[in-house]
C-alpha positions as CSV (number, residue, x, y, z in Angstrom):
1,X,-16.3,-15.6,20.7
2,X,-19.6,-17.7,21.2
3,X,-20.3,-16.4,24.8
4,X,-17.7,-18.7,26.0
5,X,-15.0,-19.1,29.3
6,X,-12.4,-18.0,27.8
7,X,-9.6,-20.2,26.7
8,X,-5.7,-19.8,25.5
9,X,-4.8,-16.8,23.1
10,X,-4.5,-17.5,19.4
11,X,-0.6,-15.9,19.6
12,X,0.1,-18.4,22.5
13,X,-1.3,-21.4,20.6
14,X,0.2,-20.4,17.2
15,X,3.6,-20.2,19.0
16,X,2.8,-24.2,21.2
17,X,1.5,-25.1,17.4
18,X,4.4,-24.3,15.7
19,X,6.8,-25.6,17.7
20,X,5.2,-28.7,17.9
21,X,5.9,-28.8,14.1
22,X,9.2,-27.6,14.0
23,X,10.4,-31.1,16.9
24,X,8.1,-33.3,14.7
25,X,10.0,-32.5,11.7
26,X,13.4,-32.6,13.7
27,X,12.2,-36.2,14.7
28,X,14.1,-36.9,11.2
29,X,17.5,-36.0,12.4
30,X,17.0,-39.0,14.9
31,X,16.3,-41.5,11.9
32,X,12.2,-41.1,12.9
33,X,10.9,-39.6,9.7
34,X,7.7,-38.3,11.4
35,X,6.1,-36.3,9.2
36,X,7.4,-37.6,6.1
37,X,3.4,-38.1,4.8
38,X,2.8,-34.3,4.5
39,X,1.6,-33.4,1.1
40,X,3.8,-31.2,-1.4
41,X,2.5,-30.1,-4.6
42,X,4.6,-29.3,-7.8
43,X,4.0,-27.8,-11.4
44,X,1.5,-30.1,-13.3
45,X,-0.2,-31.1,-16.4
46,X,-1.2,-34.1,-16.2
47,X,-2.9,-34.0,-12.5
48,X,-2.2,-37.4,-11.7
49,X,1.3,-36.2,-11.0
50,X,0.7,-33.1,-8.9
51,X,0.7,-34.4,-5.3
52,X,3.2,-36.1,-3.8
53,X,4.8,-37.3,-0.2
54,X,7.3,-35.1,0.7
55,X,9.5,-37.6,1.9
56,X,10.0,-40.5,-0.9
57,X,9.9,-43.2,2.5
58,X,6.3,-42.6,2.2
59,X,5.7,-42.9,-1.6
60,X,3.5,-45.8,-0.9
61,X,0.6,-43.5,0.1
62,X,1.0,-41.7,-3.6
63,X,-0.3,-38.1,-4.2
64,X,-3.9,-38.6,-3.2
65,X,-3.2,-40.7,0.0
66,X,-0.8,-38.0,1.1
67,X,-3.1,-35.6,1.1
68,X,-5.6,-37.3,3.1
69,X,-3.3,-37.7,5.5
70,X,-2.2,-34.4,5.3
71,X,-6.1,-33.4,6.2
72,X,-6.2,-35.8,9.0
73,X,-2.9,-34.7,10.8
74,X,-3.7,-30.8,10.4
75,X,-7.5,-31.6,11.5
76,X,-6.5,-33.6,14.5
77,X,-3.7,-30.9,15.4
78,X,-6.1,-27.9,14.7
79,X,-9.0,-29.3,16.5
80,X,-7.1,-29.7,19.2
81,X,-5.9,-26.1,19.1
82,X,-9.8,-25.1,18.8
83,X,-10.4,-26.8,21.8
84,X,-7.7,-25.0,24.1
85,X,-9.2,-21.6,22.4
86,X,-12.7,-22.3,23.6
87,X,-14.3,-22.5,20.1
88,X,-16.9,-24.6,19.1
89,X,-15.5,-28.5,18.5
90,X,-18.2,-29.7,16.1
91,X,-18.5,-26.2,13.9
92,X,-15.0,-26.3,13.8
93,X,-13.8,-29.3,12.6
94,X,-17.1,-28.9,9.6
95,X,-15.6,-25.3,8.8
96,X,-12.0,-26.6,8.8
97,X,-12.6,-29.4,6.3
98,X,-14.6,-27.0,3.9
99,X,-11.2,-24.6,4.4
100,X,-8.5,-27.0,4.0
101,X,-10.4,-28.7,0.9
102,X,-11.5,-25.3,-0.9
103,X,-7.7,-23.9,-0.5
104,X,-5.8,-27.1,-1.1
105,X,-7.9,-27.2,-4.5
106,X,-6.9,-23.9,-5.3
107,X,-3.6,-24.9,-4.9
108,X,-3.6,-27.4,-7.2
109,X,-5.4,-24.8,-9.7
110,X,-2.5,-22.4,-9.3
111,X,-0.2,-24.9,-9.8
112,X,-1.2,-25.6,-13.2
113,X,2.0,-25.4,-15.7
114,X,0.3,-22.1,-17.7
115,X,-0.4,-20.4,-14.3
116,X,3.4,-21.6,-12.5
117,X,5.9,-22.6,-15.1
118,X,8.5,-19.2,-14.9
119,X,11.4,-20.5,-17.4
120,X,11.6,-21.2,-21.0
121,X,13.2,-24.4,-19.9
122,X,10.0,-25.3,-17.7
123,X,7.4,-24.2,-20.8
124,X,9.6,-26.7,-23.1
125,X,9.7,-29.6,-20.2
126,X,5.8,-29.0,-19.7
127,X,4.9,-28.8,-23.5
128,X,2.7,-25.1,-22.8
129,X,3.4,-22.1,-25.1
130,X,2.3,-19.3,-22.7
131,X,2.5,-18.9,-19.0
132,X,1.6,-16.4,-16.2
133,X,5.3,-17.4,-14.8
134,X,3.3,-17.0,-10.9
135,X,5.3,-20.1,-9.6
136,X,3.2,-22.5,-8.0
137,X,2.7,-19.9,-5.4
138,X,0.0,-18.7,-7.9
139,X,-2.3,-21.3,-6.2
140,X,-1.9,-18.3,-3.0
141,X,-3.6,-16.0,-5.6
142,X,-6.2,-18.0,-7.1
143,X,-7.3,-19.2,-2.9
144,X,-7.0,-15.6,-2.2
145,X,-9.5,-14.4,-4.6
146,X,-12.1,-17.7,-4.0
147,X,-12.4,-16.5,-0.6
148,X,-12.9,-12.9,-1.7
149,X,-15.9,-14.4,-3.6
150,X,-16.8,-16.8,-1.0
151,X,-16.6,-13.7,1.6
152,X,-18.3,-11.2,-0.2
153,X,-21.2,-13.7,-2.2
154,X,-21.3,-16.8,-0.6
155,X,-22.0,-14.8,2.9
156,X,-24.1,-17.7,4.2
157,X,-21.1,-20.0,3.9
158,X,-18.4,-17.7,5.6
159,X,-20.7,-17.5,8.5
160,X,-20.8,-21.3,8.4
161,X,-17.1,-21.4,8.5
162,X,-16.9,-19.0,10.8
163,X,-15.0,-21.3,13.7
164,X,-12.0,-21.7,11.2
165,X,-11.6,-18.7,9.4
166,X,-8.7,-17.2,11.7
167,X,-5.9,-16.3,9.4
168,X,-3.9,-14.6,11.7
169,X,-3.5,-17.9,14.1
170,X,-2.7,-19.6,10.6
171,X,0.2,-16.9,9.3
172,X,1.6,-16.6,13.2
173,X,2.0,-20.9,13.2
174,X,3.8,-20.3,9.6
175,X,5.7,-18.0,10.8
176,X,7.0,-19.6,13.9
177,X,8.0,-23.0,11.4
178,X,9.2,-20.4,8.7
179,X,12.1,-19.2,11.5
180,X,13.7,-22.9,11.0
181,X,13.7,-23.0,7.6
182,X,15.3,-19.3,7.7
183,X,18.3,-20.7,9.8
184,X,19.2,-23.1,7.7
185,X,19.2,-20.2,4.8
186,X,21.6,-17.7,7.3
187,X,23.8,-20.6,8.7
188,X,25.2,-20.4,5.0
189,X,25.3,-16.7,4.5
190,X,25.8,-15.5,7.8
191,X,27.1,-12.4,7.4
192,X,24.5,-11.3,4.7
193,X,21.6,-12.3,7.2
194,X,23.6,-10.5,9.7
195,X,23.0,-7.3,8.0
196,X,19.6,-7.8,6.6
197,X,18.5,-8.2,10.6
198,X,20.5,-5.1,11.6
199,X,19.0,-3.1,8.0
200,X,15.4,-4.2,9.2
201,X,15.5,-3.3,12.6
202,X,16.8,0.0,11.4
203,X,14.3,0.5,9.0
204,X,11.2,0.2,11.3
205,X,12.3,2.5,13.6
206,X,12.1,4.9,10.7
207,X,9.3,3.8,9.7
208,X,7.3,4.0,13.1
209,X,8.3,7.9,13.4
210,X,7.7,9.5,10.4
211,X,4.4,7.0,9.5
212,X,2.5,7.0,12.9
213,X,3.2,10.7,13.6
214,X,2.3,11.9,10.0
215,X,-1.4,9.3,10.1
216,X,-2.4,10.6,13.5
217,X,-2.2,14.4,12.1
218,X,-4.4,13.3,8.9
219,X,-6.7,11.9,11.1
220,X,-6.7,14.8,13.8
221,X,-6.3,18.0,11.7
222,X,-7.8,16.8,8.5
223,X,-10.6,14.4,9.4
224,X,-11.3,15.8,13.0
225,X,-11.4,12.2,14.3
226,X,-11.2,12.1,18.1
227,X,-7.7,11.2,19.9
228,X,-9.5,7.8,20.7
229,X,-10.6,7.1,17.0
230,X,-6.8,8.9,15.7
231,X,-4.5,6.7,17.7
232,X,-5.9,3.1,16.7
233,X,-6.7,4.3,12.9
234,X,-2.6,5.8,13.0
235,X,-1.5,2.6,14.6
236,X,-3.3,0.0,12.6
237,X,-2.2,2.0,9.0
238,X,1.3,3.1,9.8
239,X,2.5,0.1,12.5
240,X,1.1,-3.5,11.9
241,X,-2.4,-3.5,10.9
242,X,-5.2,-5.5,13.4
243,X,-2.2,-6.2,15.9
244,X,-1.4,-2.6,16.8
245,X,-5.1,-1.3,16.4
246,X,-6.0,-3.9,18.9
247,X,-3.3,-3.3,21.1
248,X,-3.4,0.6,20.5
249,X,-7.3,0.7,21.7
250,X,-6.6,-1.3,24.9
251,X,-4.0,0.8,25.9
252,X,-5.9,4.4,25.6
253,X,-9.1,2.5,26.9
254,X,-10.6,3.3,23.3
255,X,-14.5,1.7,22.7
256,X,-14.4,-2.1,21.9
257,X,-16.1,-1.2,18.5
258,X,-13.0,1.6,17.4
259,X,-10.5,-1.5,17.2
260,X,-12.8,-3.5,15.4
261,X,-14.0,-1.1,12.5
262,X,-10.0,-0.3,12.2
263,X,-9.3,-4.0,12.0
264,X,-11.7,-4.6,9.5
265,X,-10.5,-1.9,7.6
266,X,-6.9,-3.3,7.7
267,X,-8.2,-6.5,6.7
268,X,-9.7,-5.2,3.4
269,X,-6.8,-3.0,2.2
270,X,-4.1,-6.0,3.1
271,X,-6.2,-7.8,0.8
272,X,-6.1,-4.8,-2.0
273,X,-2.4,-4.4,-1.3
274,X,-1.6,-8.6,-1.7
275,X,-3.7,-8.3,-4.8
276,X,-1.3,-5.2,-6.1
277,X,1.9,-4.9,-4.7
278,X,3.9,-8.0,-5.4
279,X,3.4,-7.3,-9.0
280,X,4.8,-4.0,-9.0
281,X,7.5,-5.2,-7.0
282,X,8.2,-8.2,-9.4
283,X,8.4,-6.1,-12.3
284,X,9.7,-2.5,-11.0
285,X,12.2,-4.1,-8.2
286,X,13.6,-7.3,-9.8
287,X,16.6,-5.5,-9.6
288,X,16.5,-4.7,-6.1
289,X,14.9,-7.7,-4.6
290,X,16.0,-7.7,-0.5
291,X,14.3,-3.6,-0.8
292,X,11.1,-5.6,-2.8
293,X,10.7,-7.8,0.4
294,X,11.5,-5.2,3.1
295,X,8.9,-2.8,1.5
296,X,6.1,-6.0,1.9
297,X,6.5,-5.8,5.3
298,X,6.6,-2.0,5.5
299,X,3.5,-1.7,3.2
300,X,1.0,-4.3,3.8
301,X,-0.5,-4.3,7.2
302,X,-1.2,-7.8,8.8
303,X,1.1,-10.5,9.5
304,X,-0.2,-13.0,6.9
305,X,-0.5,-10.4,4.2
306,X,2.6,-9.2,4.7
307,X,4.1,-12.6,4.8
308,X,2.0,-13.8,1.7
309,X,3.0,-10.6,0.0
310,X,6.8,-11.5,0.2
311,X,6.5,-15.2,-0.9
312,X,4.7,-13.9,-4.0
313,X,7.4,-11.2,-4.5
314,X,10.0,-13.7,-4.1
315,X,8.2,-16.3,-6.5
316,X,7.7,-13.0,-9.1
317,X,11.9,-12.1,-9.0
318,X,12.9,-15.4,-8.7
319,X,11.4,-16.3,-12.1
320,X,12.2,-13.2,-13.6
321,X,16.0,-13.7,-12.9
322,X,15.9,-17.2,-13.6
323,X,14.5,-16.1,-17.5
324,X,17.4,-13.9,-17.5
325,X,20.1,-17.0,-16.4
326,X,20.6,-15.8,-12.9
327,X,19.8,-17.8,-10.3
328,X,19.3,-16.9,-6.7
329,X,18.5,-18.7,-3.7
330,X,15.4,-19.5,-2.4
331,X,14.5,-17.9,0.7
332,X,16.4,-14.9,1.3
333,X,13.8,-12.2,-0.4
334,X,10.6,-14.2,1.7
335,X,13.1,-14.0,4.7
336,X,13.6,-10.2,4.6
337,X,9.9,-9.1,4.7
338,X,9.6,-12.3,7.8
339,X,12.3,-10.6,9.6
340,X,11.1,-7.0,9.1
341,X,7.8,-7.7,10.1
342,X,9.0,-9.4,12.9
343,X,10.4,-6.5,14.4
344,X,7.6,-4.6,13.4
345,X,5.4,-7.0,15.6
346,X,8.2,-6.7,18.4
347,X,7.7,-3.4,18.9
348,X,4.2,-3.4,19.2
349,X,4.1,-3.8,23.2
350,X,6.8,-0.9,23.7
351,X,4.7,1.5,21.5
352,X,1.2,0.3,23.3
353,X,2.9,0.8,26.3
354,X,4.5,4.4,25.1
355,X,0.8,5.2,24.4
356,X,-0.6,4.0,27.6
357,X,1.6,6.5,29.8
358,X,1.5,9.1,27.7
359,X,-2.6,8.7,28.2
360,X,-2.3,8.0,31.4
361,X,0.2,10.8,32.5
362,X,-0.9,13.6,30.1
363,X,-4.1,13.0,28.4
364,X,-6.9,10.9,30.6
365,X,-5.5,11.4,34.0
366,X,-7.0,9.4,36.6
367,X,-5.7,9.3,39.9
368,X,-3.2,6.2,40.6
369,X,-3.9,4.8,36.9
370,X,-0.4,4.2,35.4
371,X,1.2,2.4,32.9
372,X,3.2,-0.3,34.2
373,X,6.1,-1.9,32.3
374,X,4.4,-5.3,32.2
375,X,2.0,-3.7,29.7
376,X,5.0,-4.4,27.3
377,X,4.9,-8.5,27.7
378,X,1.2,-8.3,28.1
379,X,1.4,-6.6,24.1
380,X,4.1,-8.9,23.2
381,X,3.4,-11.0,20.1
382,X,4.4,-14.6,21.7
383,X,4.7,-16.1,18.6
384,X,7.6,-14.3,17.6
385,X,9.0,-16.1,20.5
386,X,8.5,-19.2,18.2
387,X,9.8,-17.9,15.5
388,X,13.1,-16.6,17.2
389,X,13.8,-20.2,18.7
390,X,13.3,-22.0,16.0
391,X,15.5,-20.0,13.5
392,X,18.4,-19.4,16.4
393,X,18.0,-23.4,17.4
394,X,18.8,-24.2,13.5
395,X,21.2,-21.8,13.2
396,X,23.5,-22.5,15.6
397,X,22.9,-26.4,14.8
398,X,23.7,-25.6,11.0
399,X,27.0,-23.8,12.5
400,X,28.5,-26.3,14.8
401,X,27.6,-30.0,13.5
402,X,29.2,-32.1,10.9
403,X,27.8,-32.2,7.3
404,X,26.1,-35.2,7.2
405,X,24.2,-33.7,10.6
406,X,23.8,-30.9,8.7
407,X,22.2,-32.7,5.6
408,X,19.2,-34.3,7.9
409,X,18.6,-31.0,9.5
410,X,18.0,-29.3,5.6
411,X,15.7,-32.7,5.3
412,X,13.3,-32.0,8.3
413,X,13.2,-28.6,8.0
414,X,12.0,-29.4,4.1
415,X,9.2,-31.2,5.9
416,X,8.5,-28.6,8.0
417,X,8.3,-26.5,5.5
418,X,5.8,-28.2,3.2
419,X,3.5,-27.8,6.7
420,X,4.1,-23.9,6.4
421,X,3.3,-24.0,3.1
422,X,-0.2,-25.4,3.7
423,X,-0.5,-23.0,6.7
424,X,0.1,-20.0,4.2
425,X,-2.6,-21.3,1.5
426,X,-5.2,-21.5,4.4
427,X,-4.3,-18.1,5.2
428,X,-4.9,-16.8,2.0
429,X,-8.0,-18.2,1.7
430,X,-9.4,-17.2,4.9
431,X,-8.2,-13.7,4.4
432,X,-10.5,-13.4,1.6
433,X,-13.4,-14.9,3.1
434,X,-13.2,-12.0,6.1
435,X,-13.2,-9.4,3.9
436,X,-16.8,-8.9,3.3
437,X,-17.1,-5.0,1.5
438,X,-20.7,-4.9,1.6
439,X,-21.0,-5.0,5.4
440,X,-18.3,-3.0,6.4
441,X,-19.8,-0.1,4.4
442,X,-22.9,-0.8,5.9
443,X,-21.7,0.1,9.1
444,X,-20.4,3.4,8.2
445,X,-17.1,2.9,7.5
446,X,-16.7,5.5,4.4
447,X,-14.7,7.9,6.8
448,X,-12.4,5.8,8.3
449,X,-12.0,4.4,4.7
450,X,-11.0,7.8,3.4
451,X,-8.2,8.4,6.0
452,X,-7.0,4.9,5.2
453,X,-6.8,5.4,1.6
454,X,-5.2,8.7,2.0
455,X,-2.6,7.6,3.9
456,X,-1.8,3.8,2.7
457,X,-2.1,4.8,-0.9
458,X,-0.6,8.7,-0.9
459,X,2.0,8.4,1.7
460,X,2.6,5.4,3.7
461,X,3.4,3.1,0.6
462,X,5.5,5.2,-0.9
463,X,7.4,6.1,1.8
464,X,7.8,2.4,2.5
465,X,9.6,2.0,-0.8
466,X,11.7,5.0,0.0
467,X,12.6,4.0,3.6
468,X,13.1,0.2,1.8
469,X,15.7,1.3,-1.1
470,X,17.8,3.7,1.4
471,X,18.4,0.9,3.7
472,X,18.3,-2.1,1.2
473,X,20.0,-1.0,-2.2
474,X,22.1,-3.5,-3.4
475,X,21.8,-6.2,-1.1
476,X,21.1,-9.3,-2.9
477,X,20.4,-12.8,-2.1
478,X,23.1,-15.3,-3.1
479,X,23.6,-17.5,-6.1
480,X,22.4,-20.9,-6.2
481,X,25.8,-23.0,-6.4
């Protein structure tokens, strides 16, 4: 990164992070409200009443005082982090407090009652007359697009924040919290979340063959890219974005620089697709909304896009059904695209290694280079380790302790969550701030562009839906009450 000894991965910290948050929160369950002081922010007018503790034993700090704290935990935690990673202390912890400041604002913003309120009950309550209904995950959209402008205008500044712009090891330690949260959903639908793991795991396998195999021959046959240009650009549109490129190129031995233009190009159409999709979703798919959150995370192709992508499809439904008197759980619609692109993520080590010996064996054949099985744990996404024991550790809790147990679990994992939420804003924002347009075209990325656009937009997308509504129809998520 600067030149640097290199220090832990961002997937191991993301998954030590994460945890970290998740036995905090559980700290509750103990009667030690630990993280109690974290910040929430609700639907406002008057903004003297949009922050708040989330747990009311800290109300003495009021909105303001919460969210300074808020800052000072997350800064102390993250600079921490940035000092296992080898990263600059000092340009860190300046770039972090210009990120956490700039998103939690837009936050706020998107929180505003015209931008969030989604009911008719909610515009009456509020006194406003017209609303965009976005929930107040609209404060997602409005960080997302002041990094765009940040990243693409303000290109002194991004460099500047440079040290902290890393939304990946943001969305990974959301998603390892996210998992505890999750169990507490399941423990009380089991048999639903049952079959949205088995549907998901189904799905992807579909997905890998028909998208991966279909890319590689646009890129080969119609493009005349090289096999070491074709496999990273099929992995990284048809797989899981900058993950599989990444992973993709090591295992062929492709340039440094092939991963990296594919990885910026990922970044960029994420962005395109988190702008697009979740609308058509809210409004074509409100009637099929587990399919609406399966094809996020078969569509959109990074972690935190895909991630964001389902909150904002499930914010978009959610409202749209609860206009219409139906009211479903929170959760459940978020939780699909999670647990699809979980397994999405899983399988990224078996299909590096798949490429690796089929390289090795048939392709670049070198004499006593093979690919070894530990290629596959090497490739492995550790934070999905996270994310697997903290939603199996709350699950099985949820399922074998009294009510009242029970009860103070929900509580901490509320806490918990109001930390992922925070993690998911600064992802957002940061996404946008790494997509600079200019450059990348600079660099001659037109090409590599037009295979991507081909593809995303023309096939994979669509597809995605297809693949989504065959294995999702009529699964819904459960009724509040």
């Amino acid at each position: 990164m600067n030149g640097k000894s290199q220090g832990i991965s961002e997937d191991w910290l993301s998954l030590i992070i994460g945890l970290m948050v998740f036995v905090l929160a559980l700290g509750l369950v103990g009667g030690e409200d630990i993280l109690g002081w974290a910040v929430t922010t609700g639907v406002w007018t008057d903004p003297s009443k949009a922050l708040a503790p989330v747990s009311k034993a800290y109300a003495g700090l009021g909105g303001v005082g919460s969210l300074i704290a808020t800052y000072i935990g997350l800064l102390v935690l993250m600079t921490a982090g940035a000092a296992a990673l080898k990263a600059d202390i000092r340009r860190f912890i300046l770039g972090f407090t210009v990120v956490f400041w700039l998103s939690y604002v837009c936050w706020i913003v998107g929180s505003y009652a015209n931008l969030a309120v989604n009911t008719p009950a909610d515009m009456q309550k509020f006194g406003v007359s017209w609303s965009l209904r976005l929930t107040a995950e609209g404060g997602f959209v409005v960080a997302l697009i002041v990094g765009l402008i940040v990243g693409n205008f303000l290109p002194g500044l991004a460099e500047w924040m440079k040290e902290a712009i890393r939304p990946e090891l943001y969305i990974k330690i959301a998603i390892v919290i996210l998992g505890g949260f999750l169990g507490i959903v399941s423990a009380e639908k089991l048999s639903l979340a049952s079959e949205l793991m088995f549907l998901g795991l189904a799905s992807i396998i579909v997905a890998y063959l028909i998208f991966w195999s279909v890319v590689y021959y646009v890129a080969r046959v119609w493009f005349k890219f090289s096999r070491e240009w074709a496999a990273p650009l099929a992995s990284g549109i048809s797989v899981c974005g900058v993950s599989a490129a990444i992973a993709t190129g090591a295992a062929i031995r492709a340039r440094p620089v092939i991963p990296i233009m594919v990885s910026s190009l990922v970044v960029i159409f994420a962005v395109v697709e988190l702008l697009i999709l979740p609308f058509i979703a809210g409004y074509f798919l409100d009637q099929q909304p587990m399919a609406a959150g399966a094809w996020m995370a078969l569509s959109v192709k990074t972690d935190g896009a895909a991630v964001a992508s389902g909150s904002i499809t499930e914010s978009l439904i959610l409202a749209k059904a609860a206009a219409q008197g139906i009211k479903y759980q929170p959760g459940w619609i978020l939780g699909t695209a999670a647990t699809v692109k979980v397994f999405i993520d899983i399988f990224i080590g078996v299909w590096a290694f798949v490429l690796a010996w089929i390289w090795t064996k048939h392709i670049e054949v070198r004499k006593g280079d093979t690919a070894k099985v530990s290629e596959i744990w090497k490739r492995f996404p550790k934070f999905i380790i996270g994310y697997v024991v903290t939603f199996l550790i709350i699950l099985l809790v949820a399922l074998t302790v009294s009510a009242p147990v029970v009860a103070k679990v929900k509580a901490a994992m509320g806490e918990a969550n109001a930390i992922r939420g925070i993690f998911f804003v600064l992802t957002f924002f940061t996404i946008g701030v790494m997509s600079n347009f200019r450059k990348l075209w600079e660099e001659g990325i037109g090409r590599l562009a037009a295979v991507y656009l081909l593809c995303l937009f023309g096939f994979v997308i669509w597809v995605g839906l297809a693949i989504s509504l065959i294995f999702f129809a009529g699964v819904k998520p459960p009724l509040m009450g």
